[in-house]
N, C-alpha and C positions, 0 to 999 in steps of 0.2 A: 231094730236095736231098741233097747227100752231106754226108756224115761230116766233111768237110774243110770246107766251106761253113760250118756250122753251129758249130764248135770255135774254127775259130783264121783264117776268111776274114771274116767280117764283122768282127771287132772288129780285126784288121788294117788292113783297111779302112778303118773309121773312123780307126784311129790316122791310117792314112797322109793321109786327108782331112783332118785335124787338123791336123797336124804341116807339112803343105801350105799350108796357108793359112795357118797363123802364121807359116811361116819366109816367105810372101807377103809379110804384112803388115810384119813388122821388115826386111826388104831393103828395100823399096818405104819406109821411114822414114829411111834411115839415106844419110848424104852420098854416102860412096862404096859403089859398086856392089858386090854382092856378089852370088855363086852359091852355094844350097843343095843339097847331092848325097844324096841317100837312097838307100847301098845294102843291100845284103843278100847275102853270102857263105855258101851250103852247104860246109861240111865234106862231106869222105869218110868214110865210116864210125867211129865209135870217135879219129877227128881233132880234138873241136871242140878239147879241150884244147893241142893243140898250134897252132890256130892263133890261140885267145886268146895262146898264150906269144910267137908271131908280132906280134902286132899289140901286144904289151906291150914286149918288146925290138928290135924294128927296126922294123914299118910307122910306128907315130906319131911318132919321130923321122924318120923321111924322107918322110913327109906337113910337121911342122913345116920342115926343109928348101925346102921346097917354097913356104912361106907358109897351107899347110894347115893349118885347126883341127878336130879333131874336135868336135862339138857333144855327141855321146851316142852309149852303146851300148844296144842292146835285144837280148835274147833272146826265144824265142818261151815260152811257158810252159806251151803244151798239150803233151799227153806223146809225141805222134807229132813235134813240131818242135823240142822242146828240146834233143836230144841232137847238133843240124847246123845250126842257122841262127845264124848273128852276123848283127844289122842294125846300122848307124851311119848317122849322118851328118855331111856334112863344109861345111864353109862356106869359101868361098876370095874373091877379089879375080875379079872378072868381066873 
C-alpha cells in the first residue's frame, strides 16, 4: 500500500464519505432543491497563498453573485498535501 494511501487517502475518504451523505441527508430535508459541490483546487507550486487571497477577494463574492454559498473550506494536513490543496464546498439552487 503506498505512502499516499495510508497518510492522507483513507481519512479523505472517509471525510468525503461523510460529508456525502450528510450534505444527502440535509438536501433530501429541505423544501427547495439544492446541489452540494465538493471541490478541490491544486495550486502550482509555492501558489497556495495567492489562491487563498483569490478565493478571499473575488471568487466568493462572485460565487455569492451567482446565488452560490460556500459551505466550508478544508486543507489537507499531511505534509506532502498541505502546501497545494484547497478543498470547499459549495451549495446552490438545483
Amino acid at each position: 500500500m503506498s505512502n499516499f494511501s495510508r497518510t492522507l487517502g483513507f481519512p479523505l475518504l472517509s471525510l468525503l464519505i461523510g460529508l456525502g451523505a450528510g450534505l444527502f441527508a440535509v438536501a433530501s430535508a429541505q423544501e427547495g432543491e439544492k446541489v452540494y459541490e465538493l471541490r478541490i483546487y491544486t495550486a502550482t507550486p509555492d501558489n497556495l497563498d495567492k489562491l487563498h487571497a483569490r478565493f478571499r477577494y473575488h471568487t466568493i463574492r462572485i460565487f455569492d453573485n451567482h446565488g452560490m454559498k460556500v459551505v466550508g473550506f478544508w486543507s489537507p494536513t499531511s505534509e506532502e498535501e498541505a502546501d497545494g490543496a484547497l478543498i470547499y464546498a459549495l451549495e446552490y439552487a438545483s
